[in-house]
C-alpha positions in Angstrom: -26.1 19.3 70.6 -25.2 16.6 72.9 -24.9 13.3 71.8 -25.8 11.3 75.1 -29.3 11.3 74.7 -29.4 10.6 70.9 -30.8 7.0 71.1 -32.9 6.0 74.0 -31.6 3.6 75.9 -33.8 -0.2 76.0 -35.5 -1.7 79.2 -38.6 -4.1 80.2 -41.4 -2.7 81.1 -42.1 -2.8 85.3 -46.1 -4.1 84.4 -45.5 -6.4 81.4 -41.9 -6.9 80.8 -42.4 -5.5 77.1 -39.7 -3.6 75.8 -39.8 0.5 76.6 -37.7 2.9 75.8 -38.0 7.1 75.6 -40.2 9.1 73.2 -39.3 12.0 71.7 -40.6 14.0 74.8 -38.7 12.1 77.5 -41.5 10.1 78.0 -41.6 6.1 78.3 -43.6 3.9 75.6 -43.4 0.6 74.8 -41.4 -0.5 71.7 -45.0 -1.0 69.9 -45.0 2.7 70.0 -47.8 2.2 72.7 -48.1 3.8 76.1 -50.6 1.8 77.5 -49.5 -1.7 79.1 -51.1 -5.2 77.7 -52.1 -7.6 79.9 -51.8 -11.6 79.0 -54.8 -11.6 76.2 -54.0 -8.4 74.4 -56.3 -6.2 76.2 -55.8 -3.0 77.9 -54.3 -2.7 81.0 -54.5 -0.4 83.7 -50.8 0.9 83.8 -48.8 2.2 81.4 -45.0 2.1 80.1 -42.7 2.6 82.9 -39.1 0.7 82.6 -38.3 -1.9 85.7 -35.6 -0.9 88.4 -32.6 -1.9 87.7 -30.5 -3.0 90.5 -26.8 -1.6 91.0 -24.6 -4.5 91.5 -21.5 -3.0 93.5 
């Protein structure tokens, strides 16, 4: 068992800056435990959870 992957790791979401993190199967979600993006009135979107890049400051 390897104990990197145990808890996902937290980030906003690229479409609607909810929070995402990994499912069970690898998979991004939002931290509603929904896949599919929001927009600002609640409805559905047409993307889905995908976490924002992260620049690498060096």
């Amino acid at each position: 068992m390897t104990t990197a992957r145990c808890w996902p790791r937290v980030s906003r979401c690229r479409w609607c800056a909810r929070p995402v993190l990994r499912d069970n199967d690898d998979a991004w979600i939002h931290a509603d435990l929904a896949y599919v993006c929001r927009d600002s009135s609640g409805g559905l979107a047409a993307t889905t959870a995908e976490p924002e890049a992260v620049g690498r400051g060096g």
